[in-house]
TORKOL-4160 file (C-alpha; in steps of 0.2 Angstrom, whole numbers, padded with zeros to 4 digits, m for minus):
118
<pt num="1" X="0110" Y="0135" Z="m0105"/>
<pt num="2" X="0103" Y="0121" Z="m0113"/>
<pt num="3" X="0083" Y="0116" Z="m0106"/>
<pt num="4" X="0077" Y="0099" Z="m0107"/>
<pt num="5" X="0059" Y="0104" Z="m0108"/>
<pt num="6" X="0050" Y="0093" Z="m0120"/>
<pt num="7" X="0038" Y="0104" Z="m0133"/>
<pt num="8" X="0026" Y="0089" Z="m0135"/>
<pt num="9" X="0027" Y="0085" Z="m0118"/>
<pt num="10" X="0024" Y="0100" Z="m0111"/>
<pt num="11" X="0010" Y="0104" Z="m0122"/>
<pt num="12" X="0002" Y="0086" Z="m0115"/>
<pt num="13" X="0005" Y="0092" Z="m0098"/>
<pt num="14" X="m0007" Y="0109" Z="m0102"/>
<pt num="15" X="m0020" Y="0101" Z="m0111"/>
<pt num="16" X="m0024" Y="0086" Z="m0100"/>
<pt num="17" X="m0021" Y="0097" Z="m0084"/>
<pt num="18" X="m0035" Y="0109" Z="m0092"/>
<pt num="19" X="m0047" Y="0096" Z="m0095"/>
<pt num="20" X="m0043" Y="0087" Z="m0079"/>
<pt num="21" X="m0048" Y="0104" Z="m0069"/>
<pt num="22" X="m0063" Y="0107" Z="m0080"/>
<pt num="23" X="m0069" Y="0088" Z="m0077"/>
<pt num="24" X="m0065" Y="0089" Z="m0059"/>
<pt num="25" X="m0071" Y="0106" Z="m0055"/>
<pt num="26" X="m0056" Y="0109" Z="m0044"/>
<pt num="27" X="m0047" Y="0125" Z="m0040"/>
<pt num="28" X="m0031" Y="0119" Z="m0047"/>
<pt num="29" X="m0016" Y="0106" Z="m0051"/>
<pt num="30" X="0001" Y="0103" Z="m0055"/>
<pt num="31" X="0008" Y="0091" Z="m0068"/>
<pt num="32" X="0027" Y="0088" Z="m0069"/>
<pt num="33" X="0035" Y="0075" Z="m0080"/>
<pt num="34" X="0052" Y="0072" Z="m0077"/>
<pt num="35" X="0065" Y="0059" Z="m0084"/>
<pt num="36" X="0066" Y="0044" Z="m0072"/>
<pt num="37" X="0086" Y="0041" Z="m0077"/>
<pt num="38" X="0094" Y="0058" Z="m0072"/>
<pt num="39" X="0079" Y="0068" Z="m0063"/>
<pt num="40" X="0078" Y="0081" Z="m0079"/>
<pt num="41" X="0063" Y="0091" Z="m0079"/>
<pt num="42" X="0053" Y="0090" Z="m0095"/>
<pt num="43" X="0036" Y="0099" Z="m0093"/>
<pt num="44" X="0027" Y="0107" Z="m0081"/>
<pt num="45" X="0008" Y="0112" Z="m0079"/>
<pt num="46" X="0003" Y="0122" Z="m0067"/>
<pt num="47" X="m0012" Y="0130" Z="m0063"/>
<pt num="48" X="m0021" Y="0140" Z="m0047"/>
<pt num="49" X="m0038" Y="0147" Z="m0046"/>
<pt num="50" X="m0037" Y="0166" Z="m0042"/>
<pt num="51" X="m0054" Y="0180" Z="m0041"/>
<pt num="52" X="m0047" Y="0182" Z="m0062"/>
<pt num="53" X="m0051" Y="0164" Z="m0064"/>
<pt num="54" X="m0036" Y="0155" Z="m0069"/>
<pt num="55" X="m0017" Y="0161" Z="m0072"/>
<pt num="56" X="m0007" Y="0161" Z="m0056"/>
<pt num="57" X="0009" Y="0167" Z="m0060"/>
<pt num="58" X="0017" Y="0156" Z="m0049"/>
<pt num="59" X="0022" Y="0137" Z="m0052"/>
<pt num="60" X="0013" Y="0129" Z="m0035"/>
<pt num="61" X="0022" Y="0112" Z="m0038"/>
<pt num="62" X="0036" Y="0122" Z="m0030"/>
<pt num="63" X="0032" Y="0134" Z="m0020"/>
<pt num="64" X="0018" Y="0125" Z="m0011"/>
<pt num="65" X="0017" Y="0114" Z="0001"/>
<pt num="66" X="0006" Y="0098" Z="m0003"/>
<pt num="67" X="0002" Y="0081" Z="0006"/>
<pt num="68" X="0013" Y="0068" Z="m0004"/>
<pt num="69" X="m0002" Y="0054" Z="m0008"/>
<pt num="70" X="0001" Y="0041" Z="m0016"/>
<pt num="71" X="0019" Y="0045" Z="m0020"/>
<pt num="72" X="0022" Y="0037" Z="m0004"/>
<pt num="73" X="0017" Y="0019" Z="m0010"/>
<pt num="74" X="0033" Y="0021" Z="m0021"/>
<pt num="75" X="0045" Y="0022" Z="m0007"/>
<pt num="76" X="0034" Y="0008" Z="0001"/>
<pt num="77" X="0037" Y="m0003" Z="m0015"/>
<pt num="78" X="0058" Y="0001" Z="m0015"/>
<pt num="79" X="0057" Y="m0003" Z="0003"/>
<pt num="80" X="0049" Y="m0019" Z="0000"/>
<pt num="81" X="0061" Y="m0024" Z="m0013"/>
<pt num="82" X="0075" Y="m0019" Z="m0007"/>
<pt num="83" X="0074" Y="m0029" Z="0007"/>
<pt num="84" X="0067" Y="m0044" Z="m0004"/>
<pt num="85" X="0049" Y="m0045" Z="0006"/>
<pt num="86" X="0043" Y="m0047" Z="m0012"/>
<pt num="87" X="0050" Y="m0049" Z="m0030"/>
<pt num="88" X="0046" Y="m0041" Z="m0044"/>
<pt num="89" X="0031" Y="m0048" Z="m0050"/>
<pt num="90" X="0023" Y="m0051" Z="m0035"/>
<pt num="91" X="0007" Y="m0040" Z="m0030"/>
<pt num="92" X="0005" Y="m0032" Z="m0015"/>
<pt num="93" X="m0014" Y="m0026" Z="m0010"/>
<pt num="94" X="m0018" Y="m0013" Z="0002"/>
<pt num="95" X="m0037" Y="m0018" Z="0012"/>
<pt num="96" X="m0046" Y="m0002" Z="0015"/>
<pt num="97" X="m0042" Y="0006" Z="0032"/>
<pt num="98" X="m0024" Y="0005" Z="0028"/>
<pt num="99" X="m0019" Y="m0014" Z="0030"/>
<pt num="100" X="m0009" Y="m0023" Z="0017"/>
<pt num="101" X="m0008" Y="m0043" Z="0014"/>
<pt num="102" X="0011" Y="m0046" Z="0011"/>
<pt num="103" X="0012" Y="m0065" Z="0009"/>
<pt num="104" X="0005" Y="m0075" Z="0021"/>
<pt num="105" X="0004" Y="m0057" Z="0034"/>
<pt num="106" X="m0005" Y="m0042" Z="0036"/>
<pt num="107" X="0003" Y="m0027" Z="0040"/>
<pt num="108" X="m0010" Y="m0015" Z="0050"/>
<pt num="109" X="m0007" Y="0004" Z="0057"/>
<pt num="110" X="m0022" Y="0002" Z="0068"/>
<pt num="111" X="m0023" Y="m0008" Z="0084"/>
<pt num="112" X="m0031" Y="m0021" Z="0085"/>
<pt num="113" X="m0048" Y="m0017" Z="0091"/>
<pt num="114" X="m0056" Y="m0009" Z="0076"/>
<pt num="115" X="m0060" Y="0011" Z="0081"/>
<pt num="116" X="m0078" Y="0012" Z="0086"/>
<pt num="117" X="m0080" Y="m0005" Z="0091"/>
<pt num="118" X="m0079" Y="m0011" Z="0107"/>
């Protein structure tokens, strides 16, 4: 069996997910690096608060389930290109309350009466 685990990759992955959890006060985080041509894994950082402090003996990135965040804006961005609403150096801004300015158009996933106003 040959690993694609990357050393000093992995080692990055540990350290800044340490001192992200320390700086964010959270309860834990994952951090996976993977190379974007064949989808090889190259580090992973896992880390869950237990009653022991921190040590899960599980990798949560996959057993867990987890809301995909801004991962999403990815497969927005493919969409868009692929079906040439943008090119490549265009910029696409998202307004707050989930709108965003394509162009000349604004794409909106509220109606339109903004909640709470009459």
């Amino acid at each position: 069996m040959v690993l694609a685990i990357d050393a000093e990759l992995q080692e990055i992955a540990e350290r800044g997910l340490d001192e992200a959890l320390a700086a964010m006060k959270a309860e834990g985080g994952d951090v996976i690096f993977l190379d974007p041509t064949n989808g090889e894994l190259l580090a992973l950082a896992s880390r869950q608060a237990s009653s022991r402090g921190f040590g899960s003996i599980r990798a949560s990135a996959f057993t867990d389930p987890f809301e995909p965040g801004s991962t999403a804006k990815l497969f927005t961005a493919a969409a868009l290109l692929t079906h040439r609403r943008v090119g490549s150096s265009d910029a696409v801004f998202a307004a707050v309350a989930a709108a965003a300015w394509i162009g000349e158009g604004c794409a909106q996933d509220w109606p339109t009466r903004r909640r709470g106003v009459k």
